[in-house]
C-alpha positions as CSV (number, residue, x, y, z in Angstrom):
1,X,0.0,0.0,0.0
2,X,1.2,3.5,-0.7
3,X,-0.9,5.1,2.6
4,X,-1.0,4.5,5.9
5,X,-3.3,6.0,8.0
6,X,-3.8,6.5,12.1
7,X,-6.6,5.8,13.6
8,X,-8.1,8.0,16.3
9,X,-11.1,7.1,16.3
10,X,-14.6,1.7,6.0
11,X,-22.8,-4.9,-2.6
12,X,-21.6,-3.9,-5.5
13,X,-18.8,-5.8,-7.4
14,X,-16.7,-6.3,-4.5
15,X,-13.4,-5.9,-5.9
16,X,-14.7,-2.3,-7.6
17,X,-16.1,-1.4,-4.3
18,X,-12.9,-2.4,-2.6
19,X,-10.5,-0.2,-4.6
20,X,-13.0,3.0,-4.3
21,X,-12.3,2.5,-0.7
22,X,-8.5,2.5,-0.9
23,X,-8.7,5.7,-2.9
24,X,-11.2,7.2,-0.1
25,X,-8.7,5.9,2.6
26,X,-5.9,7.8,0.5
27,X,-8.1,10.9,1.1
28,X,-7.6,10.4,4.8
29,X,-3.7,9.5,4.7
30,X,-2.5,12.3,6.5
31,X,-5.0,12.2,9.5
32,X,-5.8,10.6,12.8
33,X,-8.5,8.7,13.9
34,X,-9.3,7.9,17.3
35,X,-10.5,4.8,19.3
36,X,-12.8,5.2,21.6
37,X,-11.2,3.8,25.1
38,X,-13.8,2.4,27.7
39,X,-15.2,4.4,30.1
40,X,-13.9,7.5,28.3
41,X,-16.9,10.6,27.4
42,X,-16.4,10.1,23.3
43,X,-17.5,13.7,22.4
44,X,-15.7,15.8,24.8
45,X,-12.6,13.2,24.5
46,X,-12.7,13.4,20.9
47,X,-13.1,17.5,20.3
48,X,-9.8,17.8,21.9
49,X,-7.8,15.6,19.4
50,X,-10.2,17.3,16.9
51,X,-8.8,20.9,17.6
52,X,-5.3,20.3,17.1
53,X,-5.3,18.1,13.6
54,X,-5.5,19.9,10.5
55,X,-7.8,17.2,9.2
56,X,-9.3,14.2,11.4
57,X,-11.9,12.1,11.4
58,X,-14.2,10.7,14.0
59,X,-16.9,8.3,14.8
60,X,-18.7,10.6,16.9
61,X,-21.5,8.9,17.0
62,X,-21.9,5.6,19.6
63,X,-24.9,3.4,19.9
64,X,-25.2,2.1,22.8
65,X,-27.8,-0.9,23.0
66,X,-29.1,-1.5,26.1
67,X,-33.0,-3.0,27.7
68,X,-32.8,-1.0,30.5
69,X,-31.1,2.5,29.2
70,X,-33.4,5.2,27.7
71,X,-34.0,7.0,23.9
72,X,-32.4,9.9,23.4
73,X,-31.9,11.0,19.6
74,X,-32.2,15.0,20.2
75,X,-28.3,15.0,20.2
76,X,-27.1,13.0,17.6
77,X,-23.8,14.2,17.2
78,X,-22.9,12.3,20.7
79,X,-24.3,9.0,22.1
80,X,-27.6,8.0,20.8
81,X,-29.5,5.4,23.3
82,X,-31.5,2.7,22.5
83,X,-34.8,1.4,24.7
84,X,-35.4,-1.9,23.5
85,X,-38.6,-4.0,23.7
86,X,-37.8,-7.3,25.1
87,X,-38.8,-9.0,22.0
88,X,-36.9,-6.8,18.8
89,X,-34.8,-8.4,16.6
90,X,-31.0,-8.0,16.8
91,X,-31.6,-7.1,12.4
92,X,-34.3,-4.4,13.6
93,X,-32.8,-2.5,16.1
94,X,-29.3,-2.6,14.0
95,X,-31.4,-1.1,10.8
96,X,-33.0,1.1,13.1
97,X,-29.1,2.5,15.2
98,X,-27.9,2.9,11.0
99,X,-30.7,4.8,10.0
100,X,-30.1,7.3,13.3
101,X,-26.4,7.1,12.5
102,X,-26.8,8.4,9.0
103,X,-28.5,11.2,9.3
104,X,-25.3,12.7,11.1
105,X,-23.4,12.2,7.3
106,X,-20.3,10.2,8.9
107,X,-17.8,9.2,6.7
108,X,-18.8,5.4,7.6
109,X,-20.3,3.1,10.1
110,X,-17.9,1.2,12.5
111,X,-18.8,-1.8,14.1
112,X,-17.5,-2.5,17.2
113,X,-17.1,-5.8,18.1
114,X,-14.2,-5.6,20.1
115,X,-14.9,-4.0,23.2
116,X,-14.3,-6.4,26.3
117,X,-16.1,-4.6,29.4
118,X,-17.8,-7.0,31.4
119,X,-21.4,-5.2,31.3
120,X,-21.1,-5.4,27.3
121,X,-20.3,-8.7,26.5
122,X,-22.3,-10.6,29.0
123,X,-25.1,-9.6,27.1
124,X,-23.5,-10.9,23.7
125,X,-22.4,-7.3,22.3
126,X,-19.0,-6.0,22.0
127,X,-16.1,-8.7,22.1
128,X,-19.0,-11.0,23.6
129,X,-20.0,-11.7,19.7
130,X,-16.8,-13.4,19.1
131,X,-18.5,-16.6,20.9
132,X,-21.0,-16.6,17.9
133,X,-19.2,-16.1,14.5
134,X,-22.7,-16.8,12.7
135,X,-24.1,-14.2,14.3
136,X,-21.3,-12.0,13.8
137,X,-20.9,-12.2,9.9
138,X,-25.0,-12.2,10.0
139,X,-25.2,-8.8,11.6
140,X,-22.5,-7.5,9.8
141,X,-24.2,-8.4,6.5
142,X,-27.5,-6.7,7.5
143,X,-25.7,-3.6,8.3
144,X,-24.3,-3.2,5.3
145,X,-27.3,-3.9,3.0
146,X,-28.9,-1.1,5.3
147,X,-26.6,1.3,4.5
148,X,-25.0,2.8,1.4
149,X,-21.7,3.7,3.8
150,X,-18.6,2.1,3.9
151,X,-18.8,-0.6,6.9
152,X,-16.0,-0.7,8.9
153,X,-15.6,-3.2,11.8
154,X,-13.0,-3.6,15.3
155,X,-12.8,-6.8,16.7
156,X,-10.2,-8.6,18.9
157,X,-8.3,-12.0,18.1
158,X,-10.9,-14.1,19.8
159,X,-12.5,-14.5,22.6
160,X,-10.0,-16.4,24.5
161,X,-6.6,-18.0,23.3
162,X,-8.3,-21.3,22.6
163,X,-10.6,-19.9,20.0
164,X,-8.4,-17.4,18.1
165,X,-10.4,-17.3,14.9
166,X,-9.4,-14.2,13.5
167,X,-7.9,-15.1,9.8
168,X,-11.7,-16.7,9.6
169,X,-13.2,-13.9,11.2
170,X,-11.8,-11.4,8.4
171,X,-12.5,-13.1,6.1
172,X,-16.2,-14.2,6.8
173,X,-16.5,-10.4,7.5
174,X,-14.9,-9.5,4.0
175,X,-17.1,-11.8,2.4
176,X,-21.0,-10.2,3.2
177,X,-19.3,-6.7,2.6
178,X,-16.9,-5.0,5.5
179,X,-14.8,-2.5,3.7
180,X,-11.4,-2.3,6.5
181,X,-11.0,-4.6,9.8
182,X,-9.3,-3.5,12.7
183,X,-7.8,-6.1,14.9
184,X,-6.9,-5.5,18.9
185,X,-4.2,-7.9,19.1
186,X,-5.5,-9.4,22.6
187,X,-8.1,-11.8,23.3
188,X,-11.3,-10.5,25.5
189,X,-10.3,-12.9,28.0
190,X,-6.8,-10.5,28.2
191,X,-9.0,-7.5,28.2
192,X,-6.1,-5.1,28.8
193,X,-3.6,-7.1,30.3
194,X,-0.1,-8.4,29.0
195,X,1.1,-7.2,25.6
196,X,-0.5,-7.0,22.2
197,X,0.1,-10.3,19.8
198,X,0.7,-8.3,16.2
199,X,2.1,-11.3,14.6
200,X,-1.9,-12.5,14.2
201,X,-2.8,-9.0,12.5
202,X,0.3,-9.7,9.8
203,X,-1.2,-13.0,9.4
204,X,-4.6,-11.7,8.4
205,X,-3.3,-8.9,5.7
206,X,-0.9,-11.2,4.5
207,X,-3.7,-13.3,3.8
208,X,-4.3,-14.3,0.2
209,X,-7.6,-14.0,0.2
210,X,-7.7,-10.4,2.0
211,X,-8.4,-7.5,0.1
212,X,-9.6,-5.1,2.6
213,X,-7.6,-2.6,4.3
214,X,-6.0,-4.1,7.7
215,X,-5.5,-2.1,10.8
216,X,-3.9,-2.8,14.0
217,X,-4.6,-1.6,17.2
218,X,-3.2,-2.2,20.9
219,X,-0.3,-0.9,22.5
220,X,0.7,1.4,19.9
221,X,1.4,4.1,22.6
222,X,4.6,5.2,21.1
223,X,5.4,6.9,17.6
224,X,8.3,4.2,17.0
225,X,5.5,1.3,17.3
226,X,3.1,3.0,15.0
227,X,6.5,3.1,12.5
228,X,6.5,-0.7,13.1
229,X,2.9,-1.6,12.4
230,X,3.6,0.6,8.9
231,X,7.0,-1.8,8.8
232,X,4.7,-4.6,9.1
233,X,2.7,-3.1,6.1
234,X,-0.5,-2.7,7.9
235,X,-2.4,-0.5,6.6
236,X,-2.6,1.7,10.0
237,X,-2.6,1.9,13.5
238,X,-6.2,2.4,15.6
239,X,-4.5,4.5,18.7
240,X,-7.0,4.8,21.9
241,X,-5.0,4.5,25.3
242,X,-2.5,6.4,24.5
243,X,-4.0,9.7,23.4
244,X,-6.0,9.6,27.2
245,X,-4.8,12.8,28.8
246,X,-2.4,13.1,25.3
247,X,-4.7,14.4,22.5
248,X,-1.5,15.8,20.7
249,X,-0.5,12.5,20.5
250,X,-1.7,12.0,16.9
251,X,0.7,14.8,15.9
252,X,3.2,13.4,17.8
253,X,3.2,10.7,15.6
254,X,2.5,11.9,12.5
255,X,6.1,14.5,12.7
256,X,7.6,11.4,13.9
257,X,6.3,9.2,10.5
258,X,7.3,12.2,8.7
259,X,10.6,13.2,9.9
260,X,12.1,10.6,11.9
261,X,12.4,13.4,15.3
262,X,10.3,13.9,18.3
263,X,7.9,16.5,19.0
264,X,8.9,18.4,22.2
265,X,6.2,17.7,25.0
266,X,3.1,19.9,25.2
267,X,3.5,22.9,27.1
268,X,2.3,23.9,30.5
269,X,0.1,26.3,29.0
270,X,-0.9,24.1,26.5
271,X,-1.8,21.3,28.9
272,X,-4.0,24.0,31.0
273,X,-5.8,25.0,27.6
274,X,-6.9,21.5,26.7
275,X,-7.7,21.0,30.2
276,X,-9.9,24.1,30.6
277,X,-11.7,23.7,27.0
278,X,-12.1,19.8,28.3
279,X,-14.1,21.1,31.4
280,X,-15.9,23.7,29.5
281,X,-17.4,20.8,26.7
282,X,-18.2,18.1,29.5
283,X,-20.5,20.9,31.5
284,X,-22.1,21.8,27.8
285,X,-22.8,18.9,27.2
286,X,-23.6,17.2,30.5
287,X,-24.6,19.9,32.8
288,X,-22.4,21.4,35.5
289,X,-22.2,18.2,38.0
290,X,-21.5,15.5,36.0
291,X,-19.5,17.5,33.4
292,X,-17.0,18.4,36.7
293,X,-17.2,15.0,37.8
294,X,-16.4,13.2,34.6
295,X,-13.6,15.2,33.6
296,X,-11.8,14.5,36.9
297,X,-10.3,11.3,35.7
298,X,-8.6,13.3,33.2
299,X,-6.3,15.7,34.9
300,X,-4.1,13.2,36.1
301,X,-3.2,12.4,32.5
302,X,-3.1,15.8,31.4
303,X,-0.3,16.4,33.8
304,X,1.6,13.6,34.2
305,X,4.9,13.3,35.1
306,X,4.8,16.9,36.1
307,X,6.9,17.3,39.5
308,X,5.3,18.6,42.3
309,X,2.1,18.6,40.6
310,X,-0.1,16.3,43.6
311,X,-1.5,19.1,45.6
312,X,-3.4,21.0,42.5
313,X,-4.4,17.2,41.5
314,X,-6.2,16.9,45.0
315,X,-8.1,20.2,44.6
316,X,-8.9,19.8,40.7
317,X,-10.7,16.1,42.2
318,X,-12.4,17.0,45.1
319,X,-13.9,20.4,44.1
320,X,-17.4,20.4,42.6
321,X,-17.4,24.3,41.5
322,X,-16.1,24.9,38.2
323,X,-14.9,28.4,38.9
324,X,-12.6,26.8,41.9
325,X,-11.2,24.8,39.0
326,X,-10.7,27.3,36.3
327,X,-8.6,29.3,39.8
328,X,-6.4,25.9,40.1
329,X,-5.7,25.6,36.1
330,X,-4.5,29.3,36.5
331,X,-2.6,28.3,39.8
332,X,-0.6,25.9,37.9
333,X,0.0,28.4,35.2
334,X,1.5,30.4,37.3
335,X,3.7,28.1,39.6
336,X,4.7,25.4,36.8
């Protein structure tokens, strides 16, 4: 491949369809795209990262399926939230998430079947899906008949080492009409823990019978391993951990991709900023208690590895007044 792109957070004749989709993801070469780590507010995460790209591209959008959560579509550039009647059809309520998702024009509709939380995939969804590859490849398939988007999907190797399925997975996935797979080189059973297996993510591009875009995501939390997932020749690298309290991470690694050099570290002021405007979109969006109380787990990350930095951590946590934490942003810009 001549691109490779980062990701923050793609039935005709398939091979026509398939190199349309290369030249698209040649459009996006130079940006970013985020994951979307657990537990992490997607819109007010993402703006960030947004801010400081010249061009990026995000899946702001989440559905979130759930029989006891409520409906809420007045917002739909953020999390939409599904109701569901104890007897809907998986098809149905997928057709009905892609016909909310569209009308916020995204670029394409990612499936995630990857993530490993514990709520999510005891009820089948997320990584939980990889115990049921028919039903997998079926959903999948629906999806994209629904939708005149490209189809992207995330996944994980399997669900445990002993079923590691994922050349089959790809290519089942290929087959009723995904357009790029990216691949968390850990089982769900590993959720987070010990290191990333990449050598299964070559396996599926080197594939014969793979013609979709391949991306690899886990551990890439440095520019030099993005550099060796292009080595690889993935086609890129799906970045979420690492850009947590390091939005300008993506840059990082692009001038790095670019040049061979290191960006110098964000700035004090720069960190304060991000911090401030991070604040400022969480209470927007979630009103002024939960915005405060969200961003909390943030600061920590946002200053990290800053010396002395503890006793303006413990006030930016504990305080539940926005003003007092705007006053201990501009404390640290004055003592650091």
């Amino acid at each position: 491949m001549s691109y490779f792109a980062l990701f923050i957070n793609l039935n005709k004749d398939l091979e026509t369809s398939i190199e349309r989709d290369k030249e698209k993801l040649k459009q996006f070469s130079s940006n970013e795209f985020v994951d979307h780590p657990p537990h992490i507010t997607l819109a007010t995460f993402a703006t960030p990262c947004e801010k400081l790209l010249d061009k990026i591209t995000f899946n702001k959008t989440e559905i979130l399926i759930d029989k006891k959560d409520y409906f809420s579509d007045n917002d739909l550039n953020y999390t939409l939230y599904y109701n569901i009647e104890e007897n809907s059809s998986l098809n149905n309520l997928h057709n009905k998430a892609v016909d909310i998702v569209e009308k916020t024009h995204p670029d394409l509709i990612d499936i995630n079947f990857g993530c490993p939380v514990k709520k999510v995939v005891s009820k089948g969804a997320g990584a939980g899906i990889l115990k049921n590859l028919d039903l997998m490849e079926s959903l999948t398939k629906e999806i994209v008949k629904r939708t005149s988007l490209p189809v992207t999907v995330k996944t994980r190797l399997g669900w445990d080492h002993e079923s590691i399925k994922i050349i089959e997975v790809a290519e089942r996935l290929q087959d009723v009409g995904c357009r790029a797979i990216a691949i968390h080189g850990r089982t769900r059973a590993q959720m987070y823990k010990g290191d990333a297996d990449w050598t299964y993510i070559e396996k599926v591009k080197n594939n014969p019978r793979m013609k979709i875009p391949v991306f690899a995501n886990g551990d890439i939390n440095t520019p030099e391993r993005a550099e060796q997932i292009k080595n690889l020749g993935l086609d890129g690298a799906m970045i979420g951990r690492a850009s947590i309290g390091n939005p300008w991470f993506f840059n990082q690694v692009k001038h790095y991709l670019n040049s061979g050099t290191h960006l110098k570290p964000a700035t004090i002021p720069e960190r304060v900023e991000m911090a401030k405007r991070h604040l400022e979109m969480a209470i927007a969006w979630k009103g002024e208690r939960l915005g405060i109380y969200e961003t909390r787990r943030h600061y920590s990350n946002y200053f990290k590895g800053i010396p002395g930095f503890k006793p303006y951590r413990q006030k930016l946590v504990t305080t539940d007044e926005p003003d007092k934490v705007y006053s201990t942003l501009n404390q640290v810009l004055e003592v650091f």
